[in-house]
Residue frames as qw, qx, qy, qz and C-alpha x, y, z in Angstrom:
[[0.628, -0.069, -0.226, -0.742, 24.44, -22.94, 67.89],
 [0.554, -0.192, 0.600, -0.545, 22.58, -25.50, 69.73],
 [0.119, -0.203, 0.954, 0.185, 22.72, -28.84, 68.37],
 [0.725, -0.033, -0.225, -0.650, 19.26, -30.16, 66.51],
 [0.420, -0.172, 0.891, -0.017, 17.91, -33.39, 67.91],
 [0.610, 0.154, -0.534, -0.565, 16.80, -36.26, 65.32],
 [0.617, 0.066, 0.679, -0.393, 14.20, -38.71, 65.28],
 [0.105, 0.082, 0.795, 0.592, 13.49, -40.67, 62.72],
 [0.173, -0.691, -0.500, -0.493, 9.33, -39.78, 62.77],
 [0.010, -0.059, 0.318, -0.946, 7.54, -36.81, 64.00],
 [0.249, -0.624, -0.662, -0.332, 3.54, -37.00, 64.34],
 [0.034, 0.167, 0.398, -0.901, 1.82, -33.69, 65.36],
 [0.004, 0.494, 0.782, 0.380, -1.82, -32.92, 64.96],
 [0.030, -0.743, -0.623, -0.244, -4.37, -30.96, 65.15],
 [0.227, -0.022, -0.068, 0.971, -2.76, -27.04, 65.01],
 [0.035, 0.818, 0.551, -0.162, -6.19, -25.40, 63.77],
 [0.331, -0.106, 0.222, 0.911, -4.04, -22.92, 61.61],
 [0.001, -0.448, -0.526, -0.723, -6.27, -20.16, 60.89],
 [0.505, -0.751, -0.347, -0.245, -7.99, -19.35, 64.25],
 [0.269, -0.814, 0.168, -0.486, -7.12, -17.66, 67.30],
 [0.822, -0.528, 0.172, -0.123, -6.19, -20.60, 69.49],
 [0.915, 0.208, -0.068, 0.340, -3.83, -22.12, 67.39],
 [0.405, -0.752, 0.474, 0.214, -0.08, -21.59, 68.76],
 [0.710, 0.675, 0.127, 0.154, 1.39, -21.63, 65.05],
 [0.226, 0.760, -0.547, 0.270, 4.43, -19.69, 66.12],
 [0.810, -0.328, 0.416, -0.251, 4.87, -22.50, 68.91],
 [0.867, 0.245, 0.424, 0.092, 4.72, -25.60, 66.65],
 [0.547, 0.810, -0.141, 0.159, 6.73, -23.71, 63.90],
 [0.364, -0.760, 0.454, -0.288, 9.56, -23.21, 67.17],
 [0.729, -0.423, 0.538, -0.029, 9.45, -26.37, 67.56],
 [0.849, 0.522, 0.016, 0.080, 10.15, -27.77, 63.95],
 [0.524, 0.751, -0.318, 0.247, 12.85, -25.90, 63.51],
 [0.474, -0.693, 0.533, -0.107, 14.37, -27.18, 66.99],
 [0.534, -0.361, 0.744, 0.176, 14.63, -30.82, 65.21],
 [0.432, 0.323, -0.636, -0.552, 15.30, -32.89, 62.12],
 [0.686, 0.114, 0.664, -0.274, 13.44, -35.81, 61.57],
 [0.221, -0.149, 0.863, 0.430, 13.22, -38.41, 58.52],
 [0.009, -0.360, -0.807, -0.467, 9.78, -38.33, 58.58],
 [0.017, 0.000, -0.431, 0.902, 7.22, -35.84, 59.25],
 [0.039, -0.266, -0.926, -0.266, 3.57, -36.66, 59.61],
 [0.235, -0.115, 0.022, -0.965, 0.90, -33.93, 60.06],
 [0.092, -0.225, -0.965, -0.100, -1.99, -35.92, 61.28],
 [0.080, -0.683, -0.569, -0.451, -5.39, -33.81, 60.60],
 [0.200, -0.916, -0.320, 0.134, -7.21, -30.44, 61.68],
 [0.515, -0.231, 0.028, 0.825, -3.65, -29.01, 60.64],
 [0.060, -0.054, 0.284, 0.955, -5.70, -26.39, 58.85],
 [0.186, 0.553, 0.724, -0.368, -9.35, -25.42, 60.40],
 [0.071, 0.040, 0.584, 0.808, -11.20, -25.12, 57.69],
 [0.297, -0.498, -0.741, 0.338, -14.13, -24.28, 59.46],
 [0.292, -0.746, -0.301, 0.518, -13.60, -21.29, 61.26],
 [0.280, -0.266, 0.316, 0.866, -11.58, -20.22, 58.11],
 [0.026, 0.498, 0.564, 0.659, -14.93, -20.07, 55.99],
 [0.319, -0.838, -0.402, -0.186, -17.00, -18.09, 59.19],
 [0.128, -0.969, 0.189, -0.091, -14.56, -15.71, 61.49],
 [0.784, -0.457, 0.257, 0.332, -11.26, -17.38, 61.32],
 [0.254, 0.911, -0.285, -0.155, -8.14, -15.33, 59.64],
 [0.924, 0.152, 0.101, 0.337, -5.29, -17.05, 57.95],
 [0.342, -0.918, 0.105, 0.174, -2.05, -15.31, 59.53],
 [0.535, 0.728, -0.427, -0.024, 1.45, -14.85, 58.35],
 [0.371, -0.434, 0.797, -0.196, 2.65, -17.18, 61.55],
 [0.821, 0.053, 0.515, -0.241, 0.39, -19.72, 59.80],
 [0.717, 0.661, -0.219, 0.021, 2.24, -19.45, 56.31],
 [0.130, -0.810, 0.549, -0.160, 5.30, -19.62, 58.60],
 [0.734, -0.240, 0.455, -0.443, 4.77, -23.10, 59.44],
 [0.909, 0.287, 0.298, 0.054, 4.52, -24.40, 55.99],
 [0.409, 0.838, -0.358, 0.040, 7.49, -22.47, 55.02],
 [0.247, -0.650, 0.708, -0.118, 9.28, -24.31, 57.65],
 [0.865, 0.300, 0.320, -0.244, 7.62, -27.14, 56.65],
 [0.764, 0.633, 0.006, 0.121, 9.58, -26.96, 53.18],
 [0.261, 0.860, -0.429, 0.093, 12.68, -26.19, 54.32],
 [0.630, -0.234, 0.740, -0.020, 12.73, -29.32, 56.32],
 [0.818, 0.543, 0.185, 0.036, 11.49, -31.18, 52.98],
 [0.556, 0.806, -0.202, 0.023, 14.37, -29.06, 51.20],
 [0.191, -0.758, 0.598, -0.178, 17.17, -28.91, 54.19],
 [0.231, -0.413, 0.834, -0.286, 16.94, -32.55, 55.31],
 [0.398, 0.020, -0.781, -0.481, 14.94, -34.58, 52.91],
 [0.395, 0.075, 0.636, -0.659, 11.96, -34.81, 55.26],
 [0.126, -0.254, -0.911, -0.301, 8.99, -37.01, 54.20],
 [0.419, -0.034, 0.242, -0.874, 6.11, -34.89, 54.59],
 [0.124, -0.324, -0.887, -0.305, 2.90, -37.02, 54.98],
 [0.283, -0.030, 0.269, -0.920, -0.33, -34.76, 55.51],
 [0.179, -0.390, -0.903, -0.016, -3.54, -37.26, 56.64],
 [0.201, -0.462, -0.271, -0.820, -6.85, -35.27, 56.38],
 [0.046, -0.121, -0.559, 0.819, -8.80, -34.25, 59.32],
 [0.134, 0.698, 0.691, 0.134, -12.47, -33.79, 59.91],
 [0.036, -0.919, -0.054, 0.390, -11.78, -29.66, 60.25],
 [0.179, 0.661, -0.450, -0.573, -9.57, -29.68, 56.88],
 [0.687, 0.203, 0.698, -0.008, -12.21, -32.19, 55.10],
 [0.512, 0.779, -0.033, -0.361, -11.86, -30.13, 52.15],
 [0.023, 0.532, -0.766, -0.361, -8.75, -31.94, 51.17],
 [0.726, 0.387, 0.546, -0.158, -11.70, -34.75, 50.23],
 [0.392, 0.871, 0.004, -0.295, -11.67, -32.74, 47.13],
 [0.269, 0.810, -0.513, -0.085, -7.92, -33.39, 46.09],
 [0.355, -0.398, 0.839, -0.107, -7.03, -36.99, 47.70],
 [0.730, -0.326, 0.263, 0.540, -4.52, -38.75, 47.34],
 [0.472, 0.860, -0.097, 0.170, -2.61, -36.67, 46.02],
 [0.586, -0.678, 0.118, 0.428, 0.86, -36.92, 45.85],
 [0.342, 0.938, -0.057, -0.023, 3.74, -34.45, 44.89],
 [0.628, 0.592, -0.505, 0.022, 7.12, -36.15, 44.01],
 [0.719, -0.140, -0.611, 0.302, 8.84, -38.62, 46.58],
 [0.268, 0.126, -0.575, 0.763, 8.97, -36.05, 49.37],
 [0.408, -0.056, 0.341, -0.845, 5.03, -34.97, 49.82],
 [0.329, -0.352, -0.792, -0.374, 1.54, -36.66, 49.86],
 [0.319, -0.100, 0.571, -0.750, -1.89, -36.44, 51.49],
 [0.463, -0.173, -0.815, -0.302, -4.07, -39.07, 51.90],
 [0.688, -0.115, -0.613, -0.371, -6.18, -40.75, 54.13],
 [0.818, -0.548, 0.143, -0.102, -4.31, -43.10, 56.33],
 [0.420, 0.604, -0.663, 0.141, -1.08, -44.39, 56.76],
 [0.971, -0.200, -0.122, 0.050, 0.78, -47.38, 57.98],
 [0.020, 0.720, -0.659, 0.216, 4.19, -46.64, 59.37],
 [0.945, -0.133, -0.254, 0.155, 6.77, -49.48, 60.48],
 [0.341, -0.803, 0.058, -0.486, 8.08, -49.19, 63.27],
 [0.337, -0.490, 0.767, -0.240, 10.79, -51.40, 65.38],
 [0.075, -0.103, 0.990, -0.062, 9.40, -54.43, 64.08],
 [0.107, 0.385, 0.833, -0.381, 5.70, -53.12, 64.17],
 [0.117, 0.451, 0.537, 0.703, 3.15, -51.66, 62.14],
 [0.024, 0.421, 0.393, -0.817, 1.24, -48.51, 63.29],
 [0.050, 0.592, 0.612, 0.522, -2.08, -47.43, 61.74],
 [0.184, -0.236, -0.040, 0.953, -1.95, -44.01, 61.44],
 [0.122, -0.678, -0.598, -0.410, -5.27, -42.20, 61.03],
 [0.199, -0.445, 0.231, -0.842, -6.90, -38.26, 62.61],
 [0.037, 0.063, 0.873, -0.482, -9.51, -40.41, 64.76],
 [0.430, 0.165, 0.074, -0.885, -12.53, -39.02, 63.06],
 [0.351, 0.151, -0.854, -0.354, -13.59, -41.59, 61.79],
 [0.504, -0.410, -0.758, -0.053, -15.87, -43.22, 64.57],
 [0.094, 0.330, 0.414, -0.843, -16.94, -39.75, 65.69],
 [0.191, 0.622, 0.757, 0.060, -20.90, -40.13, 64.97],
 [0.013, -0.797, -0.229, 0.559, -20.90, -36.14, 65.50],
 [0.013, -0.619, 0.316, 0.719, -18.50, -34.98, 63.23],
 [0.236, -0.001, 0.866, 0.441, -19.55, -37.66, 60.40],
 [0.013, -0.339, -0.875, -0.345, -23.22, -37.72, 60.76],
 [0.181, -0.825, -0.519, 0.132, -24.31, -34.54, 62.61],
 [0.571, -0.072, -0.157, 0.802, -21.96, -31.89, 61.58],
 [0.307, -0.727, -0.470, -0.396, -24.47, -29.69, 62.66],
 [0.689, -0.714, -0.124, -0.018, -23.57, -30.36, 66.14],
 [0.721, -0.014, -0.032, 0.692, -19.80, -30.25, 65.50],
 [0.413, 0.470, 0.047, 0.779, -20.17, -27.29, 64.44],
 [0.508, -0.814, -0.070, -0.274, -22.05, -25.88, 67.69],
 [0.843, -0.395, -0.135, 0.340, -19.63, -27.88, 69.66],
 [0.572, 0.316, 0.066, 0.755, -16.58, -26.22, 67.58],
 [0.126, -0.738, -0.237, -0.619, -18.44, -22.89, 68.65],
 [0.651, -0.748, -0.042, -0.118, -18.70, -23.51, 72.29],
 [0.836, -0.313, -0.057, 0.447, -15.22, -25.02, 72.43],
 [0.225, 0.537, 0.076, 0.810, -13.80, -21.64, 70.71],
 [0.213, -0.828, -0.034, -0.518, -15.73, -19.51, 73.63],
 [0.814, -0.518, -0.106, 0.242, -14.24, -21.98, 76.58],
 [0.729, 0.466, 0.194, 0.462, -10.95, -20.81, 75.04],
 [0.108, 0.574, -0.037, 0.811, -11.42, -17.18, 75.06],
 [0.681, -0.707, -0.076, -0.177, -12.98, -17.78, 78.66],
 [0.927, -0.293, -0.013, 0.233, -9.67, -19.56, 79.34],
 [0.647, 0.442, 0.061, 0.619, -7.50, -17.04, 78.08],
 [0.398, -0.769, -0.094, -0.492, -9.03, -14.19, 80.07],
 [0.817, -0.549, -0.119, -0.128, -8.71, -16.60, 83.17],
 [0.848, -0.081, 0.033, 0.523, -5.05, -17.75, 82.69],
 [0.345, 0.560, -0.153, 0.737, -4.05, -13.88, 82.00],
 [0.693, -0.584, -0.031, -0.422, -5.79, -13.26, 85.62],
 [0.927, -0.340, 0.019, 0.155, -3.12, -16.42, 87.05],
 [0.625, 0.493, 0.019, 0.605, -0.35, -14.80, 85.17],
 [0.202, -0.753, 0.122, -0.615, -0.88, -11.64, 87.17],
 [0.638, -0.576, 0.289, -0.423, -1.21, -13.11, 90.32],
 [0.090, 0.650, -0.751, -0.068, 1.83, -15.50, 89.70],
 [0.788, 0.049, 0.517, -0.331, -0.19, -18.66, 89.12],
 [0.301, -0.068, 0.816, 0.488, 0.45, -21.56, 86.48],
 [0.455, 0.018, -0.410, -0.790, -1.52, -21.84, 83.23],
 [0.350, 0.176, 0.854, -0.343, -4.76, -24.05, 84.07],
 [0.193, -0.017, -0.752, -0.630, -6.71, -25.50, 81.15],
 [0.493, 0.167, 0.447, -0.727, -10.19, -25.17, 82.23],
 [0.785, 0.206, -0.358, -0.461, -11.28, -27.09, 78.61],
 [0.360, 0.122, -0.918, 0.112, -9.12, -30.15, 79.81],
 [0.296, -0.009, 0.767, -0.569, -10.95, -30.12, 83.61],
 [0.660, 0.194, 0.349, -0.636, -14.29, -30.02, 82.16],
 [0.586, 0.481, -0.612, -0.226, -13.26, -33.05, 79.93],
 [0.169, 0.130, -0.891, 0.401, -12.12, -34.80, 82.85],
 [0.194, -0.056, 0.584, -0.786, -14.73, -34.31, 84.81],
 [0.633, 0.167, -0.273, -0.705, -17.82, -34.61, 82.57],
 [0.749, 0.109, 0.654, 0.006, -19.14, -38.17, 82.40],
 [0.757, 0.609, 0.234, -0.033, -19.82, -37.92, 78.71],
 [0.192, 0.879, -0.435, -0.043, -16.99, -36.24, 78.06],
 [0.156, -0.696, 0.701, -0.012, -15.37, -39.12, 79.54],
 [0.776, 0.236, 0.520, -0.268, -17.39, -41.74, 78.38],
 [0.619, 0.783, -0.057, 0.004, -16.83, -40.50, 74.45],
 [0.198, 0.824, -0.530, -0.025, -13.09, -40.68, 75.01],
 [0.627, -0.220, 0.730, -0.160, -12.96, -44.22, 76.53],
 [0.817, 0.314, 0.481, -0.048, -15.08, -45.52, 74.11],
 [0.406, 0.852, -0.163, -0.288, -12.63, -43.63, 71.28],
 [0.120, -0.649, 0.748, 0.061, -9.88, -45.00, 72.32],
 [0.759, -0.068, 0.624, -0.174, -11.51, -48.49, 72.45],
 [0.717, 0.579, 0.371, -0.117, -12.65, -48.17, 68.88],
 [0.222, 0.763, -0.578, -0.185, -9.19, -46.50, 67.80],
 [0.398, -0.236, 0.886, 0.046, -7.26, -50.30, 69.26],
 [0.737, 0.300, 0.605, -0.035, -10.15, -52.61, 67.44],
 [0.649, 0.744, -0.131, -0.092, -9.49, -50.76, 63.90],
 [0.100, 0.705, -0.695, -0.105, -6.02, -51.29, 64.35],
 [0.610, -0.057, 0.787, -0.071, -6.42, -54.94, 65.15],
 [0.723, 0.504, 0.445, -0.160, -8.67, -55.01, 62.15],
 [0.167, 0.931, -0.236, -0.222, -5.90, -53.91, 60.27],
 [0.826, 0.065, -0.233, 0.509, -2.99, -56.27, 61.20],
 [0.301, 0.591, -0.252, 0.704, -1.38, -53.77, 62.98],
 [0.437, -0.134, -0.592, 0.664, 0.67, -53.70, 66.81],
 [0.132, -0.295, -0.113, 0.940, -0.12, -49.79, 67.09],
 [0.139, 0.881, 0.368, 0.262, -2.95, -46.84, 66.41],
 [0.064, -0.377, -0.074, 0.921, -1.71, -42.97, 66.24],
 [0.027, 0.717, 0.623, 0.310, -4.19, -40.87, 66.30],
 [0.141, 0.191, -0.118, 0.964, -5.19, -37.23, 67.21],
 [0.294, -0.515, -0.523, -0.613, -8.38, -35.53, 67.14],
 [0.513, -0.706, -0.468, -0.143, -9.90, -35.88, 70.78],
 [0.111, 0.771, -0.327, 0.535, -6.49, -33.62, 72.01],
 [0.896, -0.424, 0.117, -0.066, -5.66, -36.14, 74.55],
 [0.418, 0.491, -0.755, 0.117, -1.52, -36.95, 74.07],
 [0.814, -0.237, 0.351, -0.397, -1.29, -40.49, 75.06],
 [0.379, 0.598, -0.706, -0.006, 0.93, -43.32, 75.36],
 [0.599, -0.313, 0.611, -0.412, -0.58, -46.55, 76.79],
 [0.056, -0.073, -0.996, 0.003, -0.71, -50.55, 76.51],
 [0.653, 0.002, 0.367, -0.662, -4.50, -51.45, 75.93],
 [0.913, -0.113, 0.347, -0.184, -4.53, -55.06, 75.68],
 [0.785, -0.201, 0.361, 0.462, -2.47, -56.18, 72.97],
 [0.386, 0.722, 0.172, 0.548, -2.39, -52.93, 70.68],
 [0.589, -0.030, -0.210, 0.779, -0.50, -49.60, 71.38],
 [0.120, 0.773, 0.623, 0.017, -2.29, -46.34, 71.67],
 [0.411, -0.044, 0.131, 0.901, -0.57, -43.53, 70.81],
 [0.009, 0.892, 0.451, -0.021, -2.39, -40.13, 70.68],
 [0.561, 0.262, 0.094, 0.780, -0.23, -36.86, 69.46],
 [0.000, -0.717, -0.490, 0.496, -2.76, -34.18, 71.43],
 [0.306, 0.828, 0.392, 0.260, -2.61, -30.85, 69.92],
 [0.362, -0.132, -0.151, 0.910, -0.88, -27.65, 69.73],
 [0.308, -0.689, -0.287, -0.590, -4.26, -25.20, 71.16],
 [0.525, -0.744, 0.328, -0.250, -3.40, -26.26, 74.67],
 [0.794, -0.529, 0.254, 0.159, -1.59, -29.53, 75.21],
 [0.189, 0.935, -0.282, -0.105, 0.93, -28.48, 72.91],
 [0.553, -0.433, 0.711, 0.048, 2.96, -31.90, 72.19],
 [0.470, 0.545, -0.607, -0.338, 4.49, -34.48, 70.03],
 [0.930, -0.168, 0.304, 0.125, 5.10, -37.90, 69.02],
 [0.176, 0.817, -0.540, -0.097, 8.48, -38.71, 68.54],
 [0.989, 0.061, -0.003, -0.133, 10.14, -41.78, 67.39],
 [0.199, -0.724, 0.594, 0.289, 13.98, -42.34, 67.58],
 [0.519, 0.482, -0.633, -0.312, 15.93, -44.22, 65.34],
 [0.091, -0.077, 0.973, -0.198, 15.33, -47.77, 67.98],
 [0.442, -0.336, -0.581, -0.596, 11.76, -47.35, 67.23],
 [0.114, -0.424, -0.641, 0.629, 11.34, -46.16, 70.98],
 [0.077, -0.708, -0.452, -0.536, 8.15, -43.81, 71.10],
 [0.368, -0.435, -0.557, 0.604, 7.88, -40.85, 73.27],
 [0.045, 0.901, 0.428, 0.051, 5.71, -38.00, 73.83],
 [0.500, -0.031, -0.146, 0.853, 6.99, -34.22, 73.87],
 [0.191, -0.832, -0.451, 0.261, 5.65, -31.57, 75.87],
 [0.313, 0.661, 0.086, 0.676, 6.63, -27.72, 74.19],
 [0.343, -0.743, -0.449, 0.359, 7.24, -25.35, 76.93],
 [0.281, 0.839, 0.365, 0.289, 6.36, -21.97, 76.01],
 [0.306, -0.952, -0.019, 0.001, 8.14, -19.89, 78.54],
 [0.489, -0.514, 0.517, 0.478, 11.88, -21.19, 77.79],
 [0.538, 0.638, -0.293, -0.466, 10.86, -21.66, 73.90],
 [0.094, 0.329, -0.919, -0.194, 12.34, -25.09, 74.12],
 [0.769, 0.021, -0.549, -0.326, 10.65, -28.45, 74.52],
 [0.671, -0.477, 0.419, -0.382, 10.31, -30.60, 77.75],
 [0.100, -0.228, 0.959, 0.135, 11.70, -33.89, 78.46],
 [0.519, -0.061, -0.730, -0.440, 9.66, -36.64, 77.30],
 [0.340, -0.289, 0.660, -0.605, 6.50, -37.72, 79.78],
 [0.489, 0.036, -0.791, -0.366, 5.54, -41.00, 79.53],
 [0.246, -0.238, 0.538, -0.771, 3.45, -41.36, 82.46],
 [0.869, 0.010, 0.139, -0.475, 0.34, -43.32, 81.09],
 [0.868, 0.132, -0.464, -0.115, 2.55, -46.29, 79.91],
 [0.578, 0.298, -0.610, 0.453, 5.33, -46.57, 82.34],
 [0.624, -0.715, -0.311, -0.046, 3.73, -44.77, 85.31],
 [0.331, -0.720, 0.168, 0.587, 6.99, -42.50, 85.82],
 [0.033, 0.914, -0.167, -0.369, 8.53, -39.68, 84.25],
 [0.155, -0.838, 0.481, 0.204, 11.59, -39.58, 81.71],
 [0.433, -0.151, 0.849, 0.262, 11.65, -42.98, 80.10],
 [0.284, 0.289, -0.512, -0.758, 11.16, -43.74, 76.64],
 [0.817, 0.095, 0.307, -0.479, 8.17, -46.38, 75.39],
 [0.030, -0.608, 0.663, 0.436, 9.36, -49.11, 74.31],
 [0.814, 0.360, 0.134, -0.435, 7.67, -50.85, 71.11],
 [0.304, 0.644, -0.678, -0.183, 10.60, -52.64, 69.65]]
């Protein structure tokens, strides 16, 4: 059997268990490829949303947390589960924790080589999802039909021996606003951390994985497993590095650190 690698932290976010996009047998795959000391679920892990209007809660999505617990049971994993604006219902129950291996809260502070990371979903200084979730919830609506547009399209490239091509990412890129709202996230992710005391921000929410130097804070982003299907991963030097699932061997890509280092294959190093 194929050796497990370990890291000392995992941080994955936003799955959206409970809906169609979510790639629940994926993220479940990957758990069970490694151990890890700590494991940190960092919001939307359960779209509570879609689950109260047409979204179905599957037995791949109970899978998850079963593996979930057997890391907890197998390899004394630290589960930490930080709430999301699409599983705000855990409002309702936080903090709450359940003897020395679980909790969900809020936010977290992890230490880290020497450094402190403030660990938070990112919702927080989205105006939409706080103060108009009206419009989230259109958005949430439209970004569900790109999806099924994009599913269609990519079975179409499949046929006709073409890679997969994320048609929500382009028009992300491409958009001004689209890119405007993700600049200015990121900006406003770094200043909270400053305002913290803290080197480092992980965060999730805007499904961006990301690993970059902006001025003197770290930015760390954990994307999502709906399309960019990746991790943060921490070894035991308190190097950070991103991981990229790859569906078609069932394993896991090397680590691409491209936005900090500007090549391929090398770990970040925050130590």
């Amino acid at each position: 059997m194929k050796n497990k690698l370990h890291f000392r932290t995992i941080v994955i976010s936003d799955l959206h268990l409970g809906t169609k996009g979510s790639k629940a047998k994926e993220v479940t795959n990957f758990l069970k490829q490694y151990k890890c000391r700590k494991l940190i679920l960092n919001g939307d892990i359960i779209d509570g949303w879609q689950l109260k209007k047409y979204g179905t809660w599957k037995k791949k999505h109970t899978a998850f947390f079963k593996t979930v617990l057997k890391m907890m049971d197998d390899h004394d994993t630290k589960v930490i589960y930080l709430r999301g604006n699409h599983d705000d219902f855990l409002d309702q129950i936080m903090p709450l924790k359940l003897g020395k291996q679980f909790q969900i809260r809020k936010d977290y502070i992890l230490k880290s080589g020497g450094k402190r990371f403030y660990i938070t979903h990112g919702d927080i200084f989205d105006s939409i999802t706080t103060h108009m979730k009206w419009l989230a919830y259109l958005g949430d609506v439209g970004y569900t039909f790109l999806l099924w547009v994009n599913k269609l399209y990519n079975h179409y490239r499949s046929w006709q021996g073409l890679p997969y091509y994320s048609l929500s990412q382009v028009v992300k890129q491409r958009v001004k606003a689209a890119v405007s709202y993700i600049s200015d996230f990121e900006e406003k992710l770094t200043e909270l951390a400053r305002s913290r005391n803290c080197d480092g921000i992980i965060c999730g929410h805007i499904h961006q994985p990301a690993i970059r130097q902006m001025g003197d804070v770290i930015y760390m982003n954990s994307g999502d497993w709906v399309e960019s299907l990746s991790a943060l991963v921490e070894d035991y030097n308190g190097n950070w590095s991103l991981i990229y699932y790859n569906e078609e061997a069932n394993t896991s890509k090397e680590p691409t650190i491209s936005e900090f280092f500007g090549q391929k294959g090398r770990l970040a190093q925050v130590s």
